[in-house]
N, C-alpha and C positions, 0 to 999 in steps of 0.2 A: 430770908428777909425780903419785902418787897422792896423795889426801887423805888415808886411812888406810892404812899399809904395818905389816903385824905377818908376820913368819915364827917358825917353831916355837916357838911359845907353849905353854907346859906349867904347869899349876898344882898342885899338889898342898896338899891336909890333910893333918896328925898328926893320926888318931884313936886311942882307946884300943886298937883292934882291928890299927894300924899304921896304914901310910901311903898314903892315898886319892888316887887320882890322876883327879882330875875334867877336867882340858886335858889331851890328851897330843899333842905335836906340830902344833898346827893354826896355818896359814896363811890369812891375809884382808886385802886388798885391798881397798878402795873409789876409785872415781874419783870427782870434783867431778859433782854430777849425776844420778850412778849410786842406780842401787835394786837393792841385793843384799838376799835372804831366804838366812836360814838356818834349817834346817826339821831335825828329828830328835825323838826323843819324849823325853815327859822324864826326866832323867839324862845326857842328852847332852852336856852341859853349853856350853847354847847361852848362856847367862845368863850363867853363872861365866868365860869367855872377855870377855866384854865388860866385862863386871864389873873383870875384871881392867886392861883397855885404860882402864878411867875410875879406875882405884885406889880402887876402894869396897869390895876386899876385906878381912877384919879383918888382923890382923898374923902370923893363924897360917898365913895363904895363904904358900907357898912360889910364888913367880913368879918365870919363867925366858923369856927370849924371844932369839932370834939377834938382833931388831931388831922394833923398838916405835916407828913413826914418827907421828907426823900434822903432816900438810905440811912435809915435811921436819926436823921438830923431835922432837927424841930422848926420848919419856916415859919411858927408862928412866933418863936421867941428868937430867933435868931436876930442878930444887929444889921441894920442896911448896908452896913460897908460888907458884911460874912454873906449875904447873901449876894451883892453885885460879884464878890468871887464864881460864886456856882453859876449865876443867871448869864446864859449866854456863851459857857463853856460848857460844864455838867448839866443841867437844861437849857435846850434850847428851843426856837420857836421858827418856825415857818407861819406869817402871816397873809390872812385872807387878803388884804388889800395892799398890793404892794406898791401903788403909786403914794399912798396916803403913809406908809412906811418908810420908805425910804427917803431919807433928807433930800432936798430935791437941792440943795446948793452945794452939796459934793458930789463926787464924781461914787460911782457902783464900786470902782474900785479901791477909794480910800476909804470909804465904810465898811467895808471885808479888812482892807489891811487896820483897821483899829481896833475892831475887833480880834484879831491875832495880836496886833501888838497889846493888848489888857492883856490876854487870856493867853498867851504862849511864852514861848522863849526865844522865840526866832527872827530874825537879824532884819536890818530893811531886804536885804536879796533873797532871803529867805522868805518872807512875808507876799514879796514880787511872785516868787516862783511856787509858792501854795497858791496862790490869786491863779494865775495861768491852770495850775492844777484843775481846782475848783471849776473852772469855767468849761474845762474840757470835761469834766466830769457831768455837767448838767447841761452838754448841748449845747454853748453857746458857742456858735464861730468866731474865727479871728479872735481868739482871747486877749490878747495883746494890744489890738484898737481897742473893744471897747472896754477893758477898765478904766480907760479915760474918757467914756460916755456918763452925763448928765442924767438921771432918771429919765424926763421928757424925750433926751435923745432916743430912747431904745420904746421898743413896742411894750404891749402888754404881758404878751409870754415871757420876754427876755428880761423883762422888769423881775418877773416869777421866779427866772429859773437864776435870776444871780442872786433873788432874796432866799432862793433852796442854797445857794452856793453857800451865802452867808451865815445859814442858822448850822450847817453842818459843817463849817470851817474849822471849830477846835476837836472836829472828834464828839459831839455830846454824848454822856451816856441814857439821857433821855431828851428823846425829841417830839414835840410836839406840834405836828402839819394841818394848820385848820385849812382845807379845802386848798391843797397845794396843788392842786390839778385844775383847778375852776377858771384860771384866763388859756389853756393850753389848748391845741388840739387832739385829735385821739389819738396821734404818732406817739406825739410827745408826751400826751401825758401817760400810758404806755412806758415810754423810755423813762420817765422820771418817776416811776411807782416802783419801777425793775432798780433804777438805783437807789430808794427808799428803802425796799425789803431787801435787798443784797447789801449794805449799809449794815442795816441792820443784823443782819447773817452774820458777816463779817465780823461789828464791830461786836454784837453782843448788847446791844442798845435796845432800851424799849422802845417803843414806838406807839403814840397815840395818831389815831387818825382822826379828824373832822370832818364827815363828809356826807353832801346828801345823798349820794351816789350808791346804791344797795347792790349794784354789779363789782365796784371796788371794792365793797367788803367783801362778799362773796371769793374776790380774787387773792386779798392781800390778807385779811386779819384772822385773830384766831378766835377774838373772844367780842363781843358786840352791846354796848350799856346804851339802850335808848330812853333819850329822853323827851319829854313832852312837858311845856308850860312851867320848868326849871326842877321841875324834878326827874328823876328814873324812875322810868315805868316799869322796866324788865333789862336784862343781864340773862346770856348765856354762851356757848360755844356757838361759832358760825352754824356751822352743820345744824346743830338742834334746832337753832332759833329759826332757819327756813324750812325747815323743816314741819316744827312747830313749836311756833308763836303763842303763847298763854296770854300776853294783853294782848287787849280789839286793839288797841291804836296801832301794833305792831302789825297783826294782822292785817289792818287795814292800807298799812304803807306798802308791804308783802303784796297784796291783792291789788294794788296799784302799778304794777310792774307790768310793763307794754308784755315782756315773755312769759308773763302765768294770766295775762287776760283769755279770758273763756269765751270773750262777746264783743264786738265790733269795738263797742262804744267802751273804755276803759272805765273800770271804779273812781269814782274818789273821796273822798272825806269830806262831807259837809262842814259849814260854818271853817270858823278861826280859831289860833291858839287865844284865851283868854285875856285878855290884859289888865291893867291898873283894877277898872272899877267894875268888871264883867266877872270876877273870879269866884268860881262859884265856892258852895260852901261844902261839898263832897269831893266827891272825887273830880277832877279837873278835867277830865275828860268826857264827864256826865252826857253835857250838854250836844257833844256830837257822835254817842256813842249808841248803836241800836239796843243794845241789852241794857240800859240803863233805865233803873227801875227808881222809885222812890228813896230808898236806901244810898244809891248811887250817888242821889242830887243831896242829900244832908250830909251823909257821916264820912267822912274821909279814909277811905280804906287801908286794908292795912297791905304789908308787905311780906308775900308769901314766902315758902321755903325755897332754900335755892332747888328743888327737885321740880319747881312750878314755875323760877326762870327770874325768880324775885321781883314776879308780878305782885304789881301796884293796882290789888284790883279785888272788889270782892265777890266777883266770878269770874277768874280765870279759866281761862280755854284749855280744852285737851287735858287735863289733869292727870294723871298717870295713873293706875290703878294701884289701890291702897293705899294711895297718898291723902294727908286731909290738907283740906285749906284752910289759911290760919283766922 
């Protein structure tokens, strides 16, 4: 059974401008163990897809999903109080922003200990002496001063790596890291990917990653769902997908990489991901995509076999011989 089963997840905003559709359609999967990256620039809406899977969206999010599982348990009918149980124990989250995260009028380390005390069984000295734990575990010096540091008191990184301390506090058996590497430097973020994937070894936890980072997939994940303009374009095993990539947009982020450039001057991606009132009426990617024909700019493609990497696309690259496209 999977740990996390989500199929056609769609979210949409009311904005003044009308109705913004940031998830459209996407599918995701985790197994116990498993390290899936999801990879797309931003806009993609790698964030707001998760976001939505943990209910931290405001009220104005429209959310719509065929099925919304984790471990076999329904978060779309579940009760708010059944679900604050799991949220934040049994998933948990590491966020992209961790000044705007963290309560800036408690100290780092009473928002770790409130978290254990919800979610655990363990004492005020107990709760102290996991806090300490934690802290050593993600690198931060002197544990001891700074749990009684202020958000503002502490840097950017240190900000990061006690909101790492805090989303891995009860043990989760799924964690979800949107770009937990992005305020670090390359020591550290290094040392906090090694304790991510060893975490993960250990506990038996899935692990999603968020990341634009196509050297940390390459390093850390097994299995890779990118997405572009809120939907997934393609899904496969690390190894295949650099290997070969069946969507252009994949391709094209692939061919964008300083170590496979061929020529002084790097590739990149013309135009932007679509938005509100630019979205085309084919495939979403028409618009900056060089194979894109007539067909491309109407009809919305469909989605191929997983032997073609369940490209979103109606000419998929590299096709495998005796494979059809759907």
């Amino acid at each position: 059974m999977s740990l996390l089963n989500v199929r056609n997840l769609s979210v949409t905003f009311q904005t003044g401008g009308g109705l913004l559709r940031a998830v459209d359609g996407v599918d995701v999967s985790v197994e116990p163990g498993e390290i899936l990256a999801i990879v797309g620039e931003s806009g993609s809406g790698k964030s707001v897809s998760m976001l939505a899977v943990m209910g931290l969206l405001p009220w104005t999010a429209g959310i719509t999903a065929d099925e919304m599982s984790f471990d076999g348990q329904d978060l779309r009918s579940m009760s708010a109080r059944a679900r604050r149980r799991i949220i934040g124990k049994d998933i948990s989250m590491i966020f992209q922003e961790p000044m705007s995260s963290l309560n800036p009028c408690f100290t780092v380390g009473m928002q770790i200990r409130e978290a254990l005390r919800q979610h655990t069984d363990l004492d005020r000295k107990g709760r102290h002496a996991r806090c300490i734990e934690l802290f050593e575990m993600v690198g931060i010096p002197d544990p001891e001063r700074r749990l009684g540091a202020f958000p503002h008191q502490l840097s950017g990184g240190m900000n990061q790596r006690a909101m790492i301390a805090m989303a891995i506090a009860c043990r989760p058996r799924l964690l979800i890291a949107d770009e937990p590497t992005t305020a670090l430097d390359v020591t550290i973020q290094a040392q906090i990917l090694d304790l991510l994937t060893g975490l993960q070894k250990e506990t038996g936890m899935g692990l999603i990653l968020i990341t634009h980072d196509m050297g940390v997939v390459a390093e850390t994940a097994e299995r890779v769902a990118v997405q572009y303009a809120g939907q997934k374009v393609e899904e496969q095993q690390v190894a295949q997908l650099f290997e070969t990539p069946h969507h252009p947009y994949t391709a094209a982020l692939l061919a964008a990489l300083p170590e496979r450039a061929t020529e002084r001057r790097l590739p990149t991606i013309p135009g932007v991901v679509p938005g509100l009132h630019d979205r085309p009426e084919g495939c979403l990617f028409s618009p900056r995509c060089k194979f894109a024909d007539e067909r491309c700019r109407t009809v919305p493609p469909p989605v191929q076999p997983p032997a073609i990497g369940l490209a979103r696309c109606h000419y998929p690259l590299a096709v495998p011989a005796g494979e059809e496209t759907a």
